[in-house]
N, C-alpha and C positions, 0 to 999 in steps of 0.2 A: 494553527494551520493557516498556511496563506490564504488572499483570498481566490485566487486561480485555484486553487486545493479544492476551497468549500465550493466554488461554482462546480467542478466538475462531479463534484460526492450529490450535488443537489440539481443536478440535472437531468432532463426527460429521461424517464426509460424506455426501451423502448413498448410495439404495443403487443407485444407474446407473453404470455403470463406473466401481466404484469405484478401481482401479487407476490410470487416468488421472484421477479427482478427487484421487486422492490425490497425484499428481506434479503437476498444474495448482495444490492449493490451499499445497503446500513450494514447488516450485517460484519460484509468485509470491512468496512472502512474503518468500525468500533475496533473490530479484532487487531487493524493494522496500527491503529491507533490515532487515524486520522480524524477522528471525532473522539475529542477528550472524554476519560470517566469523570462522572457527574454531571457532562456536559447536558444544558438542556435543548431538545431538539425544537425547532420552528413549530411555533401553535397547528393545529391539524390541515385548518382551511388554507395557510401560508405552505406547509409544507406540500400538500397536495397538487399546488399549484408549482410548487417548483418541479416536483416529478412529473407534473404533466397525466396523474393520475387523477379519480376520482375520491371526496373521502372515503366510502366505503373499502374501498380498494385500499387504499391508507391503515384503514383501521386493523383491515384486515389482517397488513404484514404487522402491525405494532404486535397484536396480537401474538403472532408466531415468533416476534421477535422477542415479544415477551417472556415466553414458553422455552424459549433458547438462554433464554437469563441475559440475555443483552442489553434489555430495555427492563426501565420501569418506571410506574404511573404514579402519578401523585394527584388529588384529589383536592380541590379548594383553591382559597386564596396562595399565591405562590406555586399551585401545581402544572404539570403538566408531561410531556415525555422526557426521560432522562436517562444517559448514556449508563449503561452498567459494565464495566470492562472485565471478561472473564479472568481470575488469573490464571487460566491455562485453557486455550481454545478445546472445544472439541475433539477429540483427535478421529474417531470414528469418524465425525461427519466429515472433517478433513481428510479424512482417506475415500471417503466413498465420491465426494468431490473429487479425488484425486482419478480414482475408476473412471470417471467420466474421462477422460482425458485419453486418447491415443498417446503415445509417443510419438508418431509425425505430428501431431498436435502441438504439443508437447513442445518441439525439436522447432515448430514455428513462431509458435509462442515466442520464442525463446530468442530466434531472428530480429522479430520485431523488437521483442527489450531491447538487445544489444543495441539495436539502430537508433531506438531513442534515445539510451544512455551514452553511448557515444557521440551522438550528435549532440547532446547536450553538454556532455562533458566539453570535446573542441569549441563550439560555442562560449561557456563559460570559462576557457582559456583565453579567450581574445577578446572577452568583454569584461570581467572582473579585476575588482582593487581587493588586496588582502584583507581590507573589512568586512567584502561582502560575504567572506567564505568563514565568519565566526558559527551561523548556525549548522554550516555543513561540518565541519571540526568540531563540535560540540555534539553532533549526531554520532560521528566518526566514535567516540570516546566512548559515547555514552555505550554502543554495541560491546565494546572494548570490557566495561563492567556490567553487561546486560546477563544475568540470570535467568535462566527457563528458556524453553524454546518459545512459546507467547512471547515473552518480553523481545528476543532476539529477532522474533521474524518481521515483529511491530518494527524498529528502530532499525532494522536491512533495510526495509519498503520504502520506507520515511524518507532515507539517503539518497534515493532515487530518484526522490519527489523532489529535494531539498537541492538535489544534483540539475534537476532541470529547471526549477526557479533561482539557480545560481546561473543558466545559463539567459535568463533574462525574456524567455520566451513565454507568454500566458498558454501559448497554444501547445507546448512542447510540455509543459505541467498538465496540463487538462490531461493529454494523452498517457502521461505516466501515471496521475492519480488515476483514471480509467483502466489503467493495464493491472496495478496494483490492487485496487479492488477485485481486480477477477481474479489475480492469482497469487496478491501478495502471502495471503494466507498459511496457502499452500507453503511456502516455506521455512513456516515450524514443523515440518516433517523432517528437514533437512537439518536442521540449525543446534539443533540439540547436542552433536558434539561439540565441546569445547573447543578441540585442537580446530574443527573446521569454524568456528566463532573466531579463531583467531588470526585463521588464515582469510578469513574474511574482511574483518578491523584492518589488517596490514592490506589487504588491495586496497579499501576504502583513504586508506591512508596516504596510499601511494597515487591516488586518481587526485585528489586533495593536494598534493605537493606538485604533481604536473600539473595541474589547473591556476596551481599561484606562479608557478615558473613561465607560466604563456605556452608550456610547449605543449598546444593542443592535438597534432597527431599523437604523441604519448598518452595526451588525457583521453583521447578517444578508443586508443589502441588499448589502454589500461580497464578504462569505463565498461568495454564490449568481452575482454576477458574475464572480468568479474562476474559477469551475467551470464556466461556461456559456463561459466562452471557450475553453478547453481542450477543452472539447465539440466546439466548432466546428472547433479545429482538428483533432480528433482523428474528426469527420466528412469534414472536406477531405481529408484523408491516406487514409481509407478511399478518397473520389470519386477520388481522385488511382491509387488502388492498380490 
């Protein structure tokens, strides 16, 4: 993960329950897969301070995060917290997440993505060399042979993220790892079809070859369709719930 990725996964939360922001905003980021399995998380007193929380409060979410099978502990020399990657998110807890959610909600949610990924998209139209676009093309691919809905919804998110640090902006990443943590999740509800995995890959594909051509109203125009379907489906599955 970039380092604009890990600042914004390790950054304040804010001060409303923060025990559960703090398990909602690890939580997401393991599931989407922006804190690697196995990965070991910052010693307590370090990480406390980057959330802006208290240890207690720390402990408290490792705790719950633990109990969720996300996390686990290791004791002694060489221990400490460490990334457990589900192979298959919750789906309960992701649908009752999902309850929370209106459909105008929802439907805004959903505004805002577009507006990041398309901005970042035209951005990284008129600021990248076809070098810079090997990890987004590798992302691209990898969805391409992604199995399971976990695996698919991690490596969607990712593209997003990887979309806006190809547009060269720290600030334009912060705000997409921030968005994707809240709802990248949420779509392994959606991703599970094949055919819609692959109609996915080909948009991805297609925002990827406008981004190396310069023609960033395509890329933006391409970037904001993608997301607005995922919306949709990700509203139908709410109506459906």
């Amino acid at each position: 993960m970039n380092g604009g990725a890990r600042k914004a996964v390790f950054a304040p939360v804010d001060n409303r329950a923060r025990v559960d922001a703090v398990v909602g905003r690890l939580g997401d980021a393991i599931e989407l897969g922006l804190l690697a399995d196995g990965e070991q998380l910052p010693g307590e007193s370090e990480l406390a301070g980057q959330l802006g929380v208290s240890t207690v409060t720390l402990r408290e979410a490792l705790m719950a995060l633990r109990q969720q099978g996300l996390v686990t502990t290791r004791r002694g020399r060489g221990g400490g917290s460490f990334v457990s990657l589900p192979e298959v998110p919750g789906e309960e807890r992701l649908k009752v997440r999902l309850r929370g959610w209106s459909t105008e909600e929802l439907r805004d949610l959903g505004d805002h993505w577009a507006a990041l990924s398309g901005t970042a998209a035209r951005l990284a139209a008129q600021r990248t060399e076809p070098e810079d676009l090997v990890q987004l093309r590798r992302t691209a691919e990898e969805l391409t042979h992604a199995e399971g809905a976990a695996a698919r919804g991690r490596v969607y998110g990712r593209f997003h993220v990887e979309l806006a640090a190809a547009a060269q902006s720290a600030r334009l990443t912060r705000e997409q790892v921030a968005l994707q943590t809240e709802v990248g999740a949420l779509l392994c509800l959606v991703l599970g079809s094949d055919e819609y995995r692959e109609e996915a890959a080909a948009r991805h594909r297609s925002v990827i070859s406008a981004v190396q051509d310069g023609a960033h109203d395509s890329a933006r125009e391409l970037a904001e369709r993608c997301v607005q379907e995922s919306t949709a489906r990700l509203i139908a599955e709410r109506l459906a719930l």
